[in-house]
Every structure is written in C-alpha cells, then in structure tokens.
N, C-alpha and C positions, 0 to 999 in steps of 0.2 A: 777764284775771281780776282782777277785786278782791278786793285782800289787806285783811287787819287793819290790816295798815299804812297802805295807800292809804286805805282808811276815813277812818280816825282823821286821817290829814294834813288833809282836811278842816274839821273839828271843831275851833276854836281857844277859849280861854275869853270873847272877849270879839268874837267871828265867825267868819260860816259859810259855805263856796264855793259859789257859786251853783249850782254842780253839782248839788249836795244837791235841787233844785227844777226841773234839766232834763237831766239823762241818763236816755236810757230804761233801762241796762244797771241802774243805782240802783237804778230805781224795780221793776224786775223782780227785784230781789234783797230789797226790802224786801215787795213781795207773800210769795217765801218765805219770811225771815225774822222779819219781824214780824207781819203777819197767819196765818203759817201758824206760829206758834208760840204768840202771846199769846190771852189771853183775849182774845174780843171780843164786843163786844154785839151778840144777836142776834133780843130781841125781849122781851115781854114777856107772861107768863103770862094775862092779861086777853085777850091775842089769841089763846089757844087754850084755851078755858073746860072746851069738853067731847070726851072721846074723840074722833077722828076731825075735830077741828080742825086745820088750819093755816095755816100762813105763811109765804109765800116771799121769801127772804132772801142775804144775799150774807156771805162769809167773803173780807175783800181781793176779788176779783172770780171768785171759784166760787159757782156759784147753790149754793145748800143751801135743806132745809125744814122749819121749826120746827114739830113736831106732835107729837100727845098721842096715844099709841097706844091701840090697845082696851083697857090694862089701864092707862090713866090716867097713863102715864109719858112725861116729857117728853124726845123727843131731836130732835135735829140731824142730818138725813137727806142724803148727796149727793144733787142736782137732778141726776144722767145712769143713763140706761138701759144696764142689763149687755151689753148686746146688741150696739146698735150704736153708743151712745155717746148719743143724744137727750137733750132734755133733759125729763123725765117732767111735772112741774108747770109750766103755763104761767098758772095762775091767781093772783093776788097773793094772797089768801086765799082759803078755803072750808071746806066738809068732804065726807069724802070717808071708803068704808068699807075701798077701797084704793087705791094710784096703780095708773093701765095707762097705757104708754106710746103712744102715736097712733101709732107710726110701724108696728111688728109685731104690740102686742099685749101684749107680757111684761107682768108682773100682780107688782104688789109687794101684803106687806103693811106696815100701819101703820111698823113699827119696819125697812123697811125691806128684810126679807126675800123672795127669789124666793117666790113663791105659784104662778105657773102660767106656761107657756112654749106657746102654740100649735107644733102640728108637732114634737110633742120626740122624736118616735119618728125622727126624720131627721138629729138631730145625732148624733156619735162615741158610742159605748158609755161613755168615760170621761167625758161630761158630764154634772154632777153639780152641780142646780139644790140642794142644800144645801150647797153650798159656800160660807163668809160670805163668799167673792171676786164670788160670781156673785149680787150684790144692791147697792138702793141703799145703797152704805157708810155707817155710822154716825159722825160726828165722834167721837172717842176720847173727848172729856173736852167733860160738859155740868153746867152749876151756876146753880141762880137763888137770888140775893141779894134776899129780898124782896118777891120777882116780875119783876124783871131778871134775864133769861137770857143768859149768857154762853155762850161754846163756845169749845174751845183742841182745837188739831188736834195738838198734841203730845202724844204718849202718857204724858210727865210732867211736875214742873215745881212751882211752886208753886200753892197752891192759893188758887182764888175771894177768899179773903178778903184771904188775907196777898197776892195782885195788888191789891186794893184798898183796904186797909187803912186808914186814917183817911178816906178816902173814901166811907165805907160813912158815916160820915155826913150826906154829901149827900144819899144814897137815903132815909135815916130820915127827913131836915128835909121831902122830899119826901113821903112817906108818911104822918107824922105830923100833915099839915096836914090829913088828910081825918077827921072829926067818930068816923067808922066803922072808921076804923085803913088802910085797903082804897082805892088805887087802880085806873083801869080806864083802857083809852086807847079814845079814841073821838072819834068826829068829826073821821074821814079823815083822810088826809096831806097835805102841801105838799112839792113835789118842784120843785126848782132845779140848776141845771148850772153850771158855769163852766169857763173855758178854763185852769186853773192845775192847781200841787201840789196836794195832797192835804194835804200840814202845814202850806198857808197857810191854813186855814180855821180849825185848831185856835188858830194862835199868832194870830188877830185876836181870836176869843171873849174872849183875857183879857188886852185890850192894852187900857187906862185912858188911854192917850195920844193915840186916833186919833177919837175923838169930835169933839173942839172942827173940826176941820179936816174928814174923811170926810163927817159928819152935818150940814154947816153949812147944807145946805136945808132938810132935816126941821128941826133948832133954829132956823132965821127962820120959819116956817111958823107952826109953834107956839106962837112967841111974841107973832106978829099973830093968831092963833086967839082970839076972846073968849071967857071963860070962861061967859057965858050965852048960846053958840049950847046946843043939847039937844045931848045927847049917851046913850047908853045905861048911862054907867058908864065901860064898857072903854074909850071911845073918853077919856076925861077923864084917866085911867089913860094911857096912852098919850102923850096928850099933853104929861102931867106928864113923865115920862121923856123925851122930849124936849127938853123945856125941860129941863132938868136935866142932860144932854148939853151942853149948853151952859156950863155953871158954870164958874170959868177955873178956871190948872193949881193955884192954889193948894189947893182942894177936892179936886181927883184927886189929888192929892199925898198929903193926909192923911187924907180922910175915907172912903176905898171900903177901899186891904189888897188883896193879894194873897198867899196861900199856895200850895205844892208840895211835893209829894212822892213819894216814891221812886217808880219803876217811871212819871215820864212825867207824873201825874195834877198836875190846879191848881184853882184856884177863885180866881176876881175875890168880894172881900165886894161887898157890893148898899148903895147909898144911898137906896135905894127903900122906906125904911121902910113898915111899915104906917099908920102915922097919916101920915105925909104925901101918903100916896096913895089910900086909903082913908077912914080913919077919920076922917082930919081934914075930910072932906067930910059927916060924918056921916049916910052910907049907910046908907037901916034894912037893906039887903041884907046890909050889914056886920056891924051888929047882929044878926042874925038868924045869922048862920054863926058870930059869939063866942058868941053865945046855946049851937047845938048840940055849938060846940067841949068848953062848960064844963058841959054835963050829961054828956057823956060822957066828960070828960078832967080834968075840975075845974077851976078857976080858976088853980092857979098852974103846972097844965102845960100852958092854953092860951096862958098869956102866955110862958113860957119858949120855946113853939113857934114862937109871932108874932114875937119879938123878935131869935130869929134869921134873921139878913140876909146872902143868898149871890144873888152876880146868875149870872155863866155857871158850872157845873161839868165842868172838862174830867177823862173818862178816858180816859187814853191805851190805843188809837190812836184810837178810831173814834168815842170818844161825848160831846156835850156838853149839860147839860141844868139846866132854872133851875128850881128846886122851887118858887121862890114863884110861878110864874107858872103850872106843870103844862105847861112845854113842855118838849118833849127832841128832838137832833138828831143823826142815824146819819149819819157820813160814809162812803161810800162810792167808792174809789177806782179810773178806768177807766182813764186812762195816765198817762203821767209828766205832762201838758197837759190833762187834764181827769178831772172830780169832780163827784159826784154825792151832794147831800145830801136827807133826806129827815126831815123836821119833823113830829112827832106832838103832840098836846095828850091832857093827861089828865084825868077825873073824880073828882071826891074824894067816897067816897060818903059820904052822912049831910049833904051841905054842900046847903043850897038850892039849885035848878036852877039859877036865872039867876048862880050862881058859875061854869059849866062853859059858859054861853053868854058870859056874859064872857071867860072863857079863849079860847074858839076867836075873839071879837073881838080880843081881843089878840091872837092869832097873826096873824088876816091884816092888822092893819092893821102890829104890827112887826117881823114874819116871814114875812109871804107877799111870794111874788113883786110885787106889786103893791104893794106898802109905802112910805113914805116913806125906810125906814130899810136893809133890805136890798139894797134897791137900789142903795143908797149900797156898801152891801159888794161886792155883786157887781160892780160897776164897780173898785173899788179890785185885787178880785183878779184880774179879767181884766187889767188894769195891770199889776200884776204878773206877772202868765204873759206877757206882752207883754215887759218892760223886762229878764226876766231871759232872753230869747231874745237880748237886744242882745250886744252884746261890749264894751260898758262895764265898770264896775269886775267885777271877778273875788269881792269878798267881799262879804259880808251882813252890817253893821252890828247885833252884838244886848249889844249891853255894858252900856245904861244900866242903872243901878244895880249893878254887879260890885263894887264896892266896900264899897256901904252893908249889904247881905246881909243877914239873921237869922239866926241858928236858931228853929226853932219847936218849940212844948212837944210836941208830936206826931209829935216824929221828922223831919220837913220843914223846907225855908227858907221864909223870908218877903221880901220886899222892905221896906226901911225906908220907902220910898215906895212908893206903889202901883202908880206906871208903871214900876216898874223891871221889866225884861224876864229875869226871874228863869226865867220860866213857859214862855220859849222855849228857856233855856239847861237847863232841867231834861230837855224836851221831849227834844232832841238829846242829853243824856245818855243817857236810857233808848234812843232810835235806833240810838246808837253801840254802846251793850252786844248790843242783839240783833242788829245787820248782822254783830256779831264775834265773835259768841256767847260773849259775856262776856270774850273774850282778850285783848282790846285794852285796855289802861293809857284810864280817860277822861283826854280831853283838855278838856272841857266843865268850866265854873267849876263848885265843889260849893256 
C-alpha cells in the first residue's frame, strides 16, 4: 500500500522518482484520486445544443455521457447498463430521445433514469426500477464555466471557479476573441496515442526550452520555405511559428513568461503577436474580423483583446488549450504507458468564415498527426516512455529556475525566466496533495 509518506518521498523540490511516470500501482491510485476527485473537463456546451444531444466522454478512464435532457439540463451520465454492466452509448456523438442498451433492452431516460425493463414481471418482488441505484448514475457534481463543462465525481470540495480561479481568464481571452461573444467547436477531432505517462504531455505544453532541439526539422523547413510560395493564410501563420521556434535561448528567456497557479493550472505567455503574424502581412481577412470585432466590442476592447498573448493554457489534470488559435486539447489517460489525446478547433461566431477555415488549417498542419511539429512531440514522448522503463538514473531533473521564482499579482508564481520549470514543480504539487488527500506536508518547491 502506498502511504502519505511513500508519496511524498518521491516528490523532492528540485526532482521527481521516475516511478511517478512507470508504476502501474501510481498510476491506479491517481485514476482514483485525482481524476475521481477533481474537476475535470468534459466537453463543451456547443456539443450539445439541443435537448437530447450528446457526447460521449471519459472521466480518468470510465466512459461517461455529456447530454442535455428533455428539460434542457446539462449532466454527466455513467456509460454502463444497470443490468448487466454494458456499456449503453457506443456512438461518439448523436441525439437520441433515450439510451436502450443492445445487449437486453433496459431503456434509460435522458437524465439517466430506469424508464422500462423488458420481462420485469420475472425478476424478485423487491426489484425496484425507481431505485436511483438501479440507473445510469449521474456524476455528483456538474458546472460549465462559459460553456466549458466540467464534472467532479466528489460529492464535495471546492467549487468550478475557485478550482479554476485566475484561470478563468484563459476561457474569457478565448471567448472574447469571437466578434458575437459565443464560441462553438466544430470541425471534428484529431485523435493521437502515445506509448507514455499521462503528465508528460502536460509538463511538454509549457516547456519554452524544448523547441530549439525537439522542433529542429520543422525550424530548417521553414526557414528554407519562401515566403512567395501561395499559401492560404494559415499555412504563412504556421510557418511563421516555426521559424520562431527557432529564436535562440536569449528570446525564450525573456520574451514568452511563464505563470502558475494553485490547484496544478499554467500558461506559457505567446510570442506570437497579432501583428507579427497576422496583421503585419496586412490580411484584408484580418481587416475584416478587426472590422467586426470593433462594431461590436468597440475599438479599445478590441485592442485590449488582441494584445493579449497566451500560447498553451494548462488546467490541471486533463486540459490544455491556446485561445488565440481556438484549439483545445483533452488528455485522456489509459495505463501507466500509454495516453490518449484528443484535439478540437473552435468557431468564433460574428468572425468571417475563412477565420475558422484558417483555424482548422492550423490544427492540422501544427497539431495533427501528420504535422511537422507534433510529430516532433510524439517522438520525444515515446523516448520518454522508453528511457524511463530503463534502470538508469532513478530521478527526474525538474529544478531549472527553483531559485529565480516570482510571486505573481494573482496569487500564483511566476518563473523569472520563462523556461524555468516552475509549471512542472507546481504540477507535482497539486499531485501530491490529491494522491494524500491533502495530509502530506508538500515537498514540491512553492
């Protein structure tokens, strides 16, 4: 059994036992520790518009399914049949006016509840299809921020905001970029695998130091790329960050930022300005979506919106997502050795179409499998699932910047430089409080 204490031995401020990334006993303890306790993101309000929508979804690795029942209320349904255990939804999305399970029959409604039982004159006298035991169970605790739906299988605990707390203004930079106030996810998923943990996906999104080395094909690609081959926009976009990937450490040092805070969550700041990527090409597309920004938002809160610059947003556990680009990424965890992520693009309405065709060209050309760039990752974390199976060193180097630290005006630290690996050591804080439910003295730097 793992104690508090074994925990926490682990957990040093300035490195982390490789264990933490290949014991299965770990990784089974943090299924119910941390995904069965925290908030976790499980979908978004745009994907279930109307009554009898939904979406099928995963909590750590229990099927669950995000639907809007006949009286327009959004919950978080178990995916298994009372019955015999099946699993009721087998469709990634649809609608539907109730679930019946293929295997016998049993009939749910929307929210959940037994509806009808074939052959129910043949079970025991004391069975008793209104029993809330004898239905798909409802996840205890559901809250959407915005239109980010979260779900916590803990019956208490802190709530939606205060788990997300300076965070929530990710969602807003993200929301606020669309002309009409109103986000919508559309145009399908990208779904990618790899052989590793589950927390190395997170601690790469906000590492400023792995570019110049990881990415160094995409950055000579792009840099022998001419700038008048055609291109549709996004492909120019694209490439610019690339090249820019490239910039040496003196640039990542000072010019991106990195902030954290409590309960796990970070964000990498973005060098990706809007006029260097955009405007500075003088895109009338561009033009044209400042244009709707500023009839409906005015002049000096469309510039206040633009000018904020956030490249990955990590919320801890499961979610990482870049507002300026309308991508977002659900990590999904299947054993101690392998994970499963799944990448959405969003529409920002009021904005010109060719904004939201641009987005999805960005996704696949620097987040789909087939990318110059992703690839680059997914190679680096199968490496890693590989190198920590070795019996080489026994700890995980994550100390850079422990010294130089912030605080930040928001409650959170900052790194004084931007690749200081602050975002990992916060990371494993919040880990070590839920694996010990809260008992354990942190040993992680604050």
């Amino acid at each position: 059994m793992l104690s508090a204490q074994n925990l926490a031995s682990l957990v040093q401020p300035a490195r982390v036992h490789r264990q933490l990334y290949c014991d299965p006993a770990i990784f089974e303890l943090e299924l119910q520790r941390i995904f069965g306790t925290a908030w976790i993101y499980v979908g978004h309000e745009s994907q279930i518009k109307k009554p009898g929508d939904y979406f099928r979804t995963f909590i750590g690795r229990k099927p669950v399914v995000l639907v809007r029942d006949a009286e327009g209320e959004i919950r978080v349904i178990h995916n298994q049949c009372a019955h015999r255990g099946s699993l009721v939804v087998a469709n990634d999305t649809g609608h539907a006016d109730e679930f019946q399970c293929c295997y016998h029959g049993w009939t749910y409604h929307l929210d959940g509840r037994l509806k009808a039982v074939p052959l129910q004159h043949g079970y025991p006298r004391d069975f008793d299809p209104k029993n809330p035991k004898t239905a798909m169970t409802q996840v205890p605790r559901v809250k959407s921020y915005r239109g980010f739906v979260f779900a916590s299988e803990a019956e208490d605990g802190p709530s939606l905001e205060d788990f997300l707390g300076h965070m929530t203004t990710s969602f807003d930079d993200m929301i606020d970029r669309a002309p009409d106030g109103e986000i919508e996810i559309a145009g399908g998923v990208l779904k990618h695998a790899y052989d590793a943990n589950w927390k190395i996906y997170l601690e790469n999104l906000c590492d400023a130091a792995h570019p110049w080395f990881t990415h160094r094909s995409s950055i000579e690609a792009a840099q022998q790329q001419s700038d008048k081959v055609h291109s549709d926009g996004s492909g120019e976009i694209a490439i610019r960050q690339m090249r820019q990937n490239g910039a040496p450490y003196s640039f990542w040092e000072s010019q991106v930022g990195i902030w954290t805070y409590p309960n796990g969550h970070s964000y990498l700041g973005d060098y990706h300005d809007d006029a260097k990527l955009v405007a500075a090409m003088n895109d009338p597309l561009f033009r044209d979506y400042i244009a709707a920004m500023e009839e409906k938002k005015g002049r000096a809160e469309t510039r206040r919106v633009l000018e904020v610059r956030r490249w990955n947003s990590n919320v801890y556990p499961n979610l990482s997502f870049m507002s300026q680009f309308q991508q977002l990424r659900v990590v999904h965890p299947i054993a101690v050795n392998r994970t499963v992520v799944h990448t959405y693009s969003f529409r920002l309405k009021g904005a010109p179409e060719r904004m939201f065709r641009n987005t999805i060209s960005f996704a696949n050309i620097v987040n789909g499998t087939g990318s110059l760039v992703l690839t680059d990752d997914l190679e680096i974390y199968n490496r890693i699932g590989m190198g920590l199976s070795s019996e080489g060193a026994e700890w995980i180097e994550i100390g850079r910047g422990l010294e130089s630290d912030l605080p930040d005006a928001h409650g959170g630290r900052r790194g004084k430089n931007s690749t200081s690996e602050i975002y990992i050591r916060k990371m494993l804080q919040a880990w070590l409080s839920y694996m010990t439910n809260g008992h354990s003295q942190m040993r992680a730097a604050s």
